[in-house]
Structure formats: C-alpha cells, structure tokens
C-alpha positions in Angstrom: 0.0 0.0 0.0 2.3 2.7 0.8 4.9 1.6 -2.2 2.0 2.2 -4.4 1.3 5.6 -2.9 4.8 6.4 -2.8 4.2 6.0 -7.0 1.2 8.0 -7.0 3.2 11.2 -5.4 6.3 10.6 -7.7 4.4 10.4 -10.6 2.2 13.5 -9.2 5.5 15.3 -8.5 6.3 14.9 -12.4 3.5 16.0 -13.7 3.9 18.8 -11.7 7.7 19.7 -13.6 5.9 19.1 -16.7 2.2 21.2 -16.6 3.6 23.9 -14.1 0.2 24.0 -13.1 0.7 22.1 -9.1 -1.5 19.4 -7.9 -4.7 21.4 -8.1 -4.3 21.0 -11.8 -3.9 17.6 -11.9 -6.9 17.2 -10.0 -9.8 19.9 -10.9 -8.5 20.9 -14.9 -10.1 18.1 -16.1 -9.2 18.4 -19.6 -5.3 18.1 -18.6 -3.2 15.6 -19.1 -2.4 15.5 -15.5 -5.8 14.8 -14.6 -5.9 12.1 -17.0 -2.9 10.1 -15.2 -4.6 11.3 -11.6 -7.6 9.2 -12.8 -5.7 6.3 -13.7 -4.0 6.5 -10.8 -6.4 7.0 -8.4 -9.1 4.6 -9.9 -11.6 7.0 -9.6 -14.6 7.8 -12.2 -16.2 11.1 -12.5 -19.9 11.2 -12.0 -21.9 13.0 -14.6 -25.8 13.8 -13.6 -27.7 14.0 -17.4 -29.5 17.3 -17.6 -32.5 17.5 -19.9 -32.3 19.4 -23.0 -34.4 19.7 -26.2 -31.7 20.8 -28.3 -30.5 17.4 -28.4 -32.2 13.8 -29.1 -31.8 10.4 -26.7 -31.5 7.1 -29.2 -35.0 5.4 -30.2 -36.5 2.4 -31.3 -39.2 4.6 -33.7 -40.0 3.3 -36.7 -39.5 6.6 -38.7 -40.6 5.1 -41.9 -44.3 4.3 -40.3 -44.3 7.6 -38.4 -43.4 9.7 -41.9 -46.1 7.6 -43.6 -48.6 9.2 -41.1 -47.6 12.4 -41.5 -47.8 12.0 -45.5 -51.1 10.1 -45.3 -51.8 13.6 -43.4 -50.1 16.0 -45.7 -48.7 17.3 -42.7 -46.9 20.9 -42.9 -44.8 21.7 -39.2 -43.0 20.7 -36.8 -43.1 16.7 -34.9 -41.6 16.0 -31.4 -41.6 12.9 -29.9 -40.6 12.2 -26.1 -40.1 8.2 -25.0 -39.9 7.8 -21.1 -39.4 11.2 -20.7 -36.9 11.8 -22.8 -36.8 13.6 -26.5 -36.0 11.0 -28.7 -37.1 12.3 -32.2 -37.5 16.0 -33.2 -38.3 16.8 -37.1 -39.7 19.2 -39.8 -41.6 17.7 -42.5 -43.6 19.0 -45.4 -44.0 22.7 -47.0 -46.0 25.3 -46.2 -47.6 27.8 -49.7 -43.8 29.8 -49.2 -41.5 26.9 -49.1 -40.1 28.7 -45.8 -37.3 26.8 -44.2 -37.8 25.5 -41.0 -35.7 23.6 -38.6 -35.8 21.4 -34.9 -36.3 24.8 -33.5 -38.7 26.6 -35.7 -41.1 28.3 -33.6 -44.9 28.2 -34.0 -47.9 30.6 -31.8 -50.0 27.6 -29.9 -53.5 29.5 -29.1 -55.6 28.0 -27.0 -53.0 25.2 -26.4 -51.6 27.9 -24.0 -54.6 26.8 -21.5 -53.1 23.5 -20.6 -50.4 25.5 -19.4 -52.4 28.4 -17.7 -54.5 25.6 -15.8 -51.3 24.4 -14.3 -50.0 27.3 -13.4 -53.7 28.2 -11.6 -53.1 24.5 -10.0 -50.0 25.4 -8.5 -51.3 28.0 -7.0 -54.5 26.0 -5.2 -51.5 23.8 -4.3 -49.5 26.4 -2.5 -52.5 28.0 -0.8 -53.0 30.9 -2.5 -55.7 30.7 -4.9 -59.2 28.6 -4.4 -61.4 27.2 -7.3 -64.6 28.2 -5.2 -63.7 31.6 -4.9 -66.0 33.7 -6.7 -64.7 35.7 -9.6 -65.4 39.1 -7.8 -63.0 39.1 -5.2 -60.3 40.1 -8.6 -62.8 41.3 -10.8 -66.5 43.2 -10.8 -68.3 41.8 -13.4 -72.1 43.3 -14.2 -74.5 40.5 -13.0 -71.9 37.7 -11.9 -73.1 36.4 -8.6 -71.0 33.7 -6.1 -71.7 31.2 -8.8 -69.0 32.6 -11.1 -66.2 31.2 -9.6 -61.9 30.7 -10.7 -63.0 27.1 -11.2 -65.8 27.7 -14.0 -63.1 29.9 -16.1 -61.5 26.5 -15.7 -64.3 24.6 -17.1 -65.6 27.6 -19.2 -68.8 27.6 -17.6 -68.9 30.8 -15.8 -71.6 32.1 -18.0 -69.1 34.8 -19.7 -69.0 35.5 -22.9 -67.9 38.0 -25.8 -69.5 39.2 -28.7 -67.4 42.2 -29.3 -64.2 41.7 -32.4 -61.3 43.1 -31.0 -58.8 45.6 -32.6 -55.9 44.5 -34.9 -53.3 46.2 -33.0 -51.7 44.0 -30.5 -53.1 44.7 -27.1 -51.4 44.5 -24.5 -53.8 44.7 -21.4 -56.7 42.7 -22.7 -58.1 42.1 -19.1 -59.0 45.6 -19.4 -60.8 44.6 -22.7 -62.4 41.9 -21.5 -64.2 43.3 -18.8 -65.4 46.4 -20.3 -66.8 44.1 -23.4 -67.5 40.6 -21.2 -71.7 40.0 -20.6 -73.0 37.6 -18.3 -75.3 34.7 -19.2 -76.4 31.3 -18.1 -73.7 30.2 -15.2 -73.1 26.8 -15.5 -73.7 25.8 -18.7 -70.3 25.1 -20.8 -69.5 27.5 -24.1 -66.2 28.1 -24.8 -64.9 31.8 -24.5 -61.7 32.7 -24.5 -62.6 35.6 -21.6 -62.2 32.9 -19.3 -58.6 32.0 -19.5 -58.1 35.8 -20.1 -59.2 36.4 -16.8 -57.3 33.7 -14.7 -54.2 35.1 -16.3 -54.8 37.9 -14.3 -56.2 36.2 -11.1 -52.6 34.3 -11.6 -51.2 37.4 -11.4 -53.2 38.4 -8.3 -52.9 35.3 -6.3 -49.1 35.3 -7.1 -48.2 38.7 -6.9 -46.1 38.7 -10.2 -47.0 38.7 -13.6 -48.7 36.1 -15.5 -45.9 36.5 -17.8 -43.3 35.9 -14.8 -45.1 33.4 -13.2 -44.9 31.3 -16.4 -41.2 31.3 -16.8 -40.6 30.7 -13.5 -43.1 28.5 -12.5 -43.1 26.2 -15.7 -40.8 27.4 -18.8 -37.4 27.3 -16.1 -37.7 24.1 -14.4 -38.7 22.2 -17.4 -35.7 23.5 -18.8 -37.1 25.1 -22.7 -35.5 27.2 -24.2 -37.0 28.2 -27.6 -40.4 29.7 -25.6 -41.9 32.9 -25.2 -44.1 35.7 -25.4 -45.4 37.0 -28.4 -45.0 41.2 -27.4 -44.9 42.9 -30.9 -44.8 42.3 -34.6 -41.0 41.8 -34.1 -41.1 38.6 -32.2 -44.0 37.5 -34.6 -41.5 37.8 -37.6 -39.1 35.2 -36.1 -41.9 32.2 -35.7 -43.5 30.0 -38.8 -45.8 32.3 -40.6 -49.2 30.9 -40.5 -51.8 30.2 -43.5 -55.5 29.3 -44.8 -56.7 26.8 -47.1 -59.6 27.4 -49.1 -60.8 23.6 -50.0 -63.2 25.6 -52.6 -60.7 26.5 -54.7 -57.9 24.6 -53.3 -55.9 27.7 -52.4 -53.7 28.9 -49.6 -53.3 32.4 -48.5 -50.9 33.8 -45.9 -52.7 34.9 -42.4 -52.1 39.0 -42.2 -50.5 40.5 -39.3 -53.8 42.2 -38.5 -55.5 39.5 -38.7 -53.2 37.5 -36.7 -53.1 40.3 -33.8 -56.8 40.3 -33.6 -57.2 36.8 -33.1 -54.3 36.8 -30.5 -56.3 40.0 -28.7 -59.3 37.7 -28.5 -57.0 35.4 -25.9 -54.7 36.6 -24.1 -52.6 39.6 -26.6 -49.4 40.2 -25.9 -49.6 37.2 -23.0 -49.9 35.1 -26.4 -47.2 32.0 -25.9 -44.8 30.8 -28.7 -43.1 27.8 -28.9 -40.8 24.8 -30.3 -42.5 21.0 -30.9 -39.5 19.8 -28.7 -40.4 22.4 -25.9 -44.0 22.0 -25.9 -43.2 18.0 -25.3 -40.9 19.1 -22.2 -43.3 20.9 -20.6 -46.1 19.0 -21.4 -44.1 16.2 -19.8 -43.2 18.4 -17.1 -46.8 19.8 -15.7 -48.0 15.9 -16.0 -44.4 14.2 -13.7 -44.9 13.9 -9.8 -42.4 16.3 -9.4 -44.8 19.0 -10.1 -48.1 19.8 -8.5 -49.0 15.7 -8.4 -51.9 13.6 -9.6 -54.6 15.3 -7.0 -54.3 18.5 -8.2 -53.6 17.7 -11.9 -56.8 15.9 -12.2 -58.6 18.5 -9.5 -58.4 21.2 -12.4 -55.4 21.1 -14.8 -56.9 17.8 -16.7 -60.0 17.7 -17.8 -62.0 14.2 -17.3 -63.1 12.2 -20.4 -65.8 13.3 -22.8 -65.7 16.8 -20.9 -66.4 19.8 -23.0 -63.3 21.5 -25.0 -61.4 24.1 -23.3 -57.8 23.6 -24.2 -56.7 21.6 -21.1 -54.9 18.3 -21.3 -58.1 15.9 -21.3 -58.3 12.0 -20.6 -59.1 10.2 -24.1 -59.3 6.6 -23.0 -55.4 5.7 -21.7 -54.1 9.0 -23.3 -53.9 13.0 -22.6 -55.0 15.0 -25.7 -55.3 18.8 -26.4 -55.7 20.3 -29.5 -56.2 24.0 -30.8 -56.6 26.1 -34.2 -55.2 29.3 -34.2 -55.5 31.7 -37.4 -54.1 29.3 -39.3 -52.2 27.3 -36.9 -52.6 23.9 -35.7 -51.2 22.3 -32.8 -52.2 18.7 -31.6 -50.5 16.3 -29.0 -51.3 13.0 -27.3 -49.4 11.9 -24.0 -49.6 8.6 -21.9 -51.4 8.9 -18.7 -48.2 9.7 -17.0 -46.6 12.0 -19.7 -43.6 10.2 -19.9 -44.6 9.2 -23.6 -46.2 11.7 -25.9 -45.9 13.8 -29.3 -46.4 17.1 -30.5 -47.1 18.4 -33.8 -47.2 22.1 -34.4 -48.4 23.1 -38.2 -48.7 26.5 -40.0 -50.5 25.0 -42.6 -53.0 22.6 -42.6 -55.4 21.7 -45.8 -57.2 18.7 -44.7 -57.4 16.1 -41.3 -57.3 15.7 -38.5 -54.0 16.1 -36.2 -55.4 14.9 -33.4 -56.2 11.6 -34.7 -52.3 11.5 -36.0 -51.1 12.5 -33.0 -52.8 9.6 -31.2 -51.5 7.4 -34.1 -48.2 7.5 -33.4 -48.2 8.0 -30.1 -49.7 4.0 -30.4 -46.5 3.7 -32.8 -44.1 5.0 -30.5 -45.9 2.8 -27.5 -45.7 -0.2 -29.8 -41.6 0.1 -30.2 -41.1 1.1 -26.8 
C-alpha cells in the first residue's frame, strides 16, 4: 500500500515539472493531461448527472418510416416531437408550407388555445401552494355586471362561468386585454359550458393576483425554467411575430392557400390573451407537457382536480383523458397544434403546423403515439 502511494506522489511530482500548473491541476483541470494520469492513478470515475435538454435527441426504437407515412397520409406541414420515457427522442420538420419557408428542430410556432393547458397548471400550483381557491368567486379580482357567487376561478377552468364575448377586437396588438375583457364581457347562463376565451383571459390575471407577479413571470418561473425550454416565449410585438412560422389558410373551394395578415393575426391573438400570447418549439411544448404531468410538479390530485380535464368533458384547451391517453388540440388563425401523451406524460408527441389543408392532427397524434408505445 504505501509503495503504491509512494508512486502516486512521484508520478504527481512529475506531472507537476511538466504542466507547471501544481497538484490542483492535476486534479480539478479536467481536460489536462495531468488529470488524465490522476484518474488512472487513483481509480476514480467522475460522475456526470444527465440534464434535460431539447436541443438534443436520446437514441429510439421509432419506426421513422411508419411515423413519416402518417404524417404524409396527413399532408402534414410543421414541426413533430416525440418524447419516449421522458426523454426527446425524435425532433423533425416535414412538409411545405404555400412559401417553401425553411424550417428547422427549432422553428417556432404561436400555440393559441393550447396555452390553457399550461395556464391551468399554473392556476393548479397556485391551489396547491395555498394561495388561490377554485370556489372563490370571480369578484374578489374582478367586478363583473351580473356575476353572482356562482361565477367562480373554477368555472373559467371549465368555461362555464356564463361569460361571454361578442365584441371583435382591434388589430393592434393589445397588451392589457383584461382591461378589454371586462369592459366588453356580458354575463349569461352560469353553469352551462361555451367556450370563450374571456375565461382563461381572466385567470391570467387572477394568476397574477394570487401570485403577486406577472402572469408573464409566473410562467417562466413556475413552468418554462424548471422544465428546462428554451425556444419559448411571449409574443409582445410584430417583431417577435417575424421570427416564428408564418401561418396560412386553405380554401378547400378552390384549393388555395393564403398567408394569415398581421392584423388578422393580432386580432385573433387579442381575442386570448394579446401580448400574454405564448410561442413555442414541438420539442419544448413535449418538455413541458411532460413536465406539468411528472410527480415532481403539483402531483396527480391537483392535476386531475383542475389542470386535466376528465373524459368526454367539454373542450377548453386543457390536457383531457381520451381513454389511456392526454389530448389537447387548438386552431389558431391558421395554426394547428395537436398532442397525445400517456397517462403519465412520460410518452407523448407534438405536432405544431402552419398550414394545414385537410385532417385531423389529433387523430395523427394519437397514431403514433400508439407507434411509439408499440416500439417502446
């Protein structure tokens, strides 16, 4: 024993003459050669602790050629993303959108009402940590004309609060449309489903409220930073708009495309939640899709209390049980987003489009996620 470490300080005492760096380089300047022979030496392994990306792809058993040949029987136009026990194991453009614009792993699409399965976790974590309750009625945050007790933060969950908007926003990008909402929202039948958007519009600012940040803030920190994106943010002005996948329409009529306006675009983005509008990659919207849905983030009792809708409920955007599966779905002035996730989300896909002619992407998303199951 101590002949052997008599040739570990001899040999350390060399290295020392050759990399005139002293023992501390040998050991903590890892890419030396000194720390090479300290290793050998020593016997000792360095312990590396994976960190989640979605820049990068894990290996996978995915039969690509099926997978393609759904996305072709689909005439799919976008972005896939595929996460295998919870990690992202394929990420892919495929087809061409009316421009033959060039898109990439990390081409960036708007996600509309998508954005609520986000928005519901983030009102989740909240009930979790105390602050906010889905019986609380609407009017402690907001005075609404005719909304009794019955209008609480948990029907803007299931959109049956009875709110609704017949008003057409302006084109120009708003960036307080809580202040829209409630000078334009009415009050009808409470508790009786019909989709508005002035319901999630709202609980972005009771988020706000209840967490005493932004809704803006509370997002990144509560969900875009520990799920570890990077390709996701707010849509604030016509700048950041330039950067993502321009969006189009197909006219099946005359089997014609045309490219969505910006006006047209900013109106339909002032009738959710404006400048609060959320863009995002394929790969990032499968991290934190699989990120809300882990234990490690507000659990199964509060996911399923509000965050996840239960089957054959109503459409509101929320993640919804579809037999063994989560689905959510949304079509957004000419974009179209679909994904289907295992029960746990540790298995799902994405697929974000800018240009959709016929289908269903839904459906296709539930197809291969029953491909990717199959080879898992």
């Amino acid at each position: 024993m101590r002949h052997k470490a008599g040739r570990i300080v001899a040999v350390l005492l060399v290295l020392l003459i050759i990399v005139g760096g002293g023992a501390v380089a040998a050991i903590y300047q890892k890419n030396s050669l000194a720390h090479v022979y300290f290793r050998k030496l020593t016997d000792k392994t360095e312990k590396t602790t994976p960190v989640a990306t979605t820049d990068k792809t894990a290996s996978s058993t995915i039969d690509e050629t099926k997978l393609k040949a759904q996305l072709k029987r689909l005439q799919f136009v976008g972005n896939v993303a595929v996460i295998q026990d919870g990690k992202l194991v394929y990420q892919q453009p495929y087809g061409q959108d009316p421009q033959k614009n060039v898109k990439t792993a990390t081409t960036k699409y708007q996600i509309g009402a998508l954005q609520n399965t986000l928005t519901a976790a983030a009102v989740m974590q909240l009930v979790k940590d105390g602050k906010l309750d889905l019986t609380t009625p609407v009017s402690k945050y907001y005075l609404l004309d005719n909304a009794d007790a019955s209008v609480t933060v948990g029907s803007l969950l299931k959109m049956t609060s009875g709110l609704t908007l017949d008003v057409l926003p302006a084109s120009e990008l708003n960036k307080d449309v809580i202040a829209w909402n409630l000078a334009n929202a009415t009050v009808t039948t409470t508790g009786q489903y019909n989709f508005q958007t002035v319901n999630y519009a709202l609980l972005s600012g009771i988020i706000a409220q209840a967490s005493g940040v932004s809704y803006q803030k509370f997002i990144k920190d509560t969900l875009l930073q520990p799920a570890g994106v990077k390709h996701t943010g707010f849509v604030t002005s016509a700048a950041v708009q330039s950067k993502l996948a321009p969006s189009f329409t197909y006219d099946k009529a005359s089997d014609s495309a045309s490219a969505v306006t910006q006006d047209t675009l900013f109106q339909t983005m002032n009738d959710q939640l404006g400048s609060k509008q959320l863009y995002t990659t394929a790969s990032d919207m499968a991290q934190l899709t699989h990120y809300i849905t882990s234990s490690s983030f507000v659990g199964e009792k509060y996911m399923h209390q509000g965050a996840i809708a239960k089957e054959g409920t109503a459409y509101t955007g929320r993640l919804t049980i579809d037999g063994s599966r989560l689905v959510s779905r949304a079509d957004f002035a000419g974009y179209h987003n679909a994904l289907a996730f295992t029960e746990d989300g540790k298995t799902g896909v994405v697929l974000l489009s800018n240009y959709q002619k016929d289908g269903s992407l839904s459906d296709t998303a539930k197809a291969i996620l029953k491909l990717v199951q199959k080879n898992d």
